[in-house]
C-alpha positions in Angstrom: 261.1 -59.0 -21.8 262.3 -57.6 -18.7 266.1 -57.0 -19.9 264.0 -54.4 -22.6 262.3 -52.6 -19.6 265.3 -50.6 -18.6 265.2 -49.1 -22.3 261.8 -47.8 -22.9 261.5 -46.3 -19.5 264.7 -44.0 -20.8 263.1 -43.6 -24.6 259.7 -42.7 -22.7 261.9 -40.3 -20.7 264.0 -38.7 -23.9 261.3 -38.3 -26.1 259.7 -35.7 -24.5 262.7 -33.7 -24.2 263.6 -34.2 -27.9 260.2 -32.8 -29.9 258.5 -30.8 -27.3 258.0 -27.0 -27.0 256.7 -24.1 -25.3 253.2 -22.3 -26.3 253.9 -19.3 -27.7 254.2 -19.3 -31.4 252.8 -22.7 -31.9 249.8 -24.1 -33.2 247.5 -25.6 -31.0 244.2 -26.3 -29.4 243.2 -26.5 -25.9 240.5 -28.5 -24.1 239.8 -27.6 -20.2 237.9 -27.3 -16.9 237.9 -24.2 -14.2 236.9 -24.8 -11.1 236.3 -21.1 -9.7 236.3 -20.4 -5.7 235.8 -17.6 -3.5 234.3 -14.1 -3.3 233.8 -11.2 -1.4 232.7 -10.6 2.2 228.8 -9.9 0.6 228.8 -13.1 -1.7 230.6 -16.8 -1.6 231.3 -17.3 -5.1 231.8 -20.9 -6.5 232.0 -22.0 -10.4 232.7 -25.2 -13.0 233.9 -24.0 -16.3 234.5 -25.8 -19.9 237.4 -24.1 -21.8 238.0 -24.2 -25.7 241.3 -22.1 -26.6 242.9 -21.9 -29.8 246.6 -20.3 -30.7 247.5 -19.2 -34.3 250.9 -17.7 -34.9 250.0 -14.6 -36.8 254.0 -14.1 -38.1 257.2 -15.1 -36.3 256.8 -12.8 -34.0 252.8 -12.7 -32.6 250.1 -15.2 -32.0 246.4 -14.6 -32.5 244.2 -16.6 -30.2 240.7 -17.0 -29.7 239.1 -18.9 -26.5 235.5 -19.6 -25.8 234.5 -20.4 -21.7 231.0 -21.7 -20.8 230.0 -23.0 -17.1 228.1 -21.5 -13.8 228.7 -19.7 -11.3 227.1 -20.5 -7.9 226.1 -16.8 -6.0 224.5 -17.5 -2.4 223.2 -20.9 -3.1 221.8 -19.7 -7.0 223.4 -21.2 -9.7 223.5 -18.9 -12.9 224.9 -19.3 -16.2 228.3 -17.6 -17.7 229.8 -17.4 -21.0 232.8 -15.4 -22.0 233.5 -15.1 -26.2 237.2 -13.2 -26.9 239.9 -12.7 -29.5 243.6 -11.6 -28.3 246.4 -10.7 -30.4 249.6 -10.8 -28.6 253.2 -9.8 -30.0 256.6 -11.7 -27.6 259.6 -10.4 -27.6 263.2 -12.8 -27.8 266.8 -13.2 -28.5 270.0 -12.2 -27.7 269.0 -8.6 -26.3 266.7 -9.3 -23.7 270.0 -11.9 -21.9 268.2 -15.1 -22.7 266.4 -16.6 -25.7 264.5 -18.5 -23.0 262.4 -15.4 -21.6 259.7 -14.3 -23.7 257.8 -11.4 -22.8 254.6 -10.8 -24.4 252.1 -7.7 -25.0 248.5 -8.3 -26.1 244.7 -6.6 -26.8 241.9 -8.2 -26.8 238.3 -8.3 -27.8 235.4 -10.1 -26.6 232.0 -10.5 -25.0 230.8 -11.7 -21.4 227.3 -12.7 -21.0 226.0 -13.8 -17.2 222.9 -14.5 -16.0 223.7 -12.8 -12.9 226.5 -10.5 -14.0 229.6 -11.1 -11.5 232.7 -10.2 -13.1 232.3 -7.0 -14.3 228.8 -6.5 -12.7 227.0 -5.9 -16.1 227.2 -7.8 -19.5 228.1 -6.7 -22.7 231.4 -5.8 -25.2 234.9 -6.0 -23.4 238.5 -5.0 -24.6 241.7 -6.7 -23.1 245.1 -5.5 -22.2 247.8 -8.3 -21.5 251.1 -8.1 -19.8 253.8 -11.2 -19.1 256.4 -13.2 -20.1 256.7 -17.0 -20.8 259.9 -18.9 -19.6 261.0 -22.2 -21.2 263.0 -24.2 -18.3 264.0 -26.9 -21.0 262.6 -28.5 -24.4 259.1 -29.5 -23.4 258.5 -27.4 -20.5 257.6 -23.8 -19.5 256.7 -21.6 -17.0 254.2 -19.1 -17.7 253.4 -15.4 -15.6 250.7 -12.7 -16.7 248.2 -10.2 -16.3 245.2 -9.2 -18.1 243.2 -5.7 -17.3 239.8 -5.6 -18.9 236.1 -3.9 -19.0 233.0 -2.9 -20.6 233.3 -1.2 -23.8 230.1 0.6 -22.9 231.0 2.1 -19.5 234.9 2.4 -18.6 234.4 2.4 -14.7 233.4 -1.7 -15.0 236.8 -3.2 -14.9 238.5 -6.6 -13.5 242.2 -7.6 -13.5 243.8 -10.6 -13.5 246.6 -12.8 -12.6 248.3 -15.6 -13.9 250.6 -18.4 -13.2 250.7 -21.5 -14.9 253.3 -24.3 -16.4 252.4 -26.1 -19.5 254.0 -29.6 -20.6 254.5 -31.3 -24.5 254.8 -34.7 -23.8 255.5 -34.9 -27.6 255.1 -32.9 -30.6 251.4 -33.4 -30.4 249.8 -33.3 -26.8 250.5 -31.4 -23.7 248.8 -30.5 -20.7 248.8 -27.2 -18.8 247.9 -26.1 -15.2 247.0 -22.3 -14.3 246.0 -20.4 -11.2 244.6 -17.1 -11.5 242.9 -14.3 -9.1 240.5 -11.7 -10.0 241.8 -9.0 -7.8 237.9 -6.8 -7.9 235.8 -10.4 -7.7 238.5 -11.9 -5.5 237.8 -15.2 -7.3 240.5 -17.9 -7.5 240.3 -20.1 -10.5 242.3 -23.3 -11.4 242.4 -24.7 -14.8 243.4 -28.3 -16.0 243.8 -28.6 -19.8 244.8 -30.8 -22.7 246.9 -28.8 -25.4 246.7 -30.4 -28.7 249.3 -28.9 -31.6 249.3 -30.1 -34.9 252.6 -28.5 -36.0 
């Protein structure tokens, strides 16, 4: 048994590389928890999240997503509920003129609605549109790098707004599951969130 060991440690090694992929254009769903952290000088912010994302390419060349994220955030010592519904359609960009079939940049809108119990974000509740900015990078056949922004508000009053930051690598350990970590930062809120999820593609 132990002269087979050797040879699946390397076919647990090459699989990966063989069947994996990046995340834009592909189908998949994604499973998650955000834990949020930090705050202004007035408030100390803290917050657990559950995360349901799902990715549909569109046509060859954009992706329509919808995500659903549900948890509480913890004002001053006061728990209160937060729930944030959205759709985004986002068109990338690759091939041979942007230098590298590897870089993928991306433009996006996006729809939703945020509902708090004590509004936080975007210090009321209500309608929101998105606009998304980045670029995905695929290092190699099941990994990718991934660097974006998204600037958003209230539909009802254009002065409420919030951008965002993001930074985040996502793994296929085959053609079916992956996992992805992302940090982001709320530059207005000055909230740091980090997010663990399971990616699961059928395609």
């Amino acid at each position: 048994m132990k002269s087979y060991l050797p040879f699946v440690l390397v076919g647990l090694i090459i699989t990966p590389a063989l069947f994996a992929k990046a995340r834009l254009g592909e189908y998949y769903l994604g499973f998650g928890y955000s834990m949020a952290d930090g705050g202004n000088s007035a408030d100390d912010l803290e917050g657990d999240f559950l995360n349901f994302r799902a990715s549909n390419p569109f046509d060859s060349s954009s992706d329509l997503g919808i995500y659903l994220e549900y948890g509480n955030l913890e004002r001053t010592g006061s728990d209160a509920s937060s729930w944030n519904l959205g759709v985004d359609y986002i068109t990338h960009f690759e091939g041979p003129d942007l230098g590298s079939s590897n870089l993928r940049p991306y433009l996006g809108l996006g729809l939703g609605f945020l509902d708090e119990e004590t509004p936080t974000r975007l210090g009321e509740d209500g309608f929101t549109w998105s606009l998304l900015l980045g670029t995905e990078l695929k290092i190699n056949k099941f990994f990718s790098l991934h660097l974006g922004g998204r600037f958003y508000g209230l539909w009802s009053e254009f002065g409420q707004n919030e951008f965002t930051t993001d930074l985040g690598c996502t793994w296929w350990f085959n053609p079916i599951h992956g996992a992805s970590f992302q940090y982001q930062h709320a530059v207005e809120s000055e909230l740091n969130y980090f997010t663990l999820e399971y990616l699961y593609s059928w395609q």
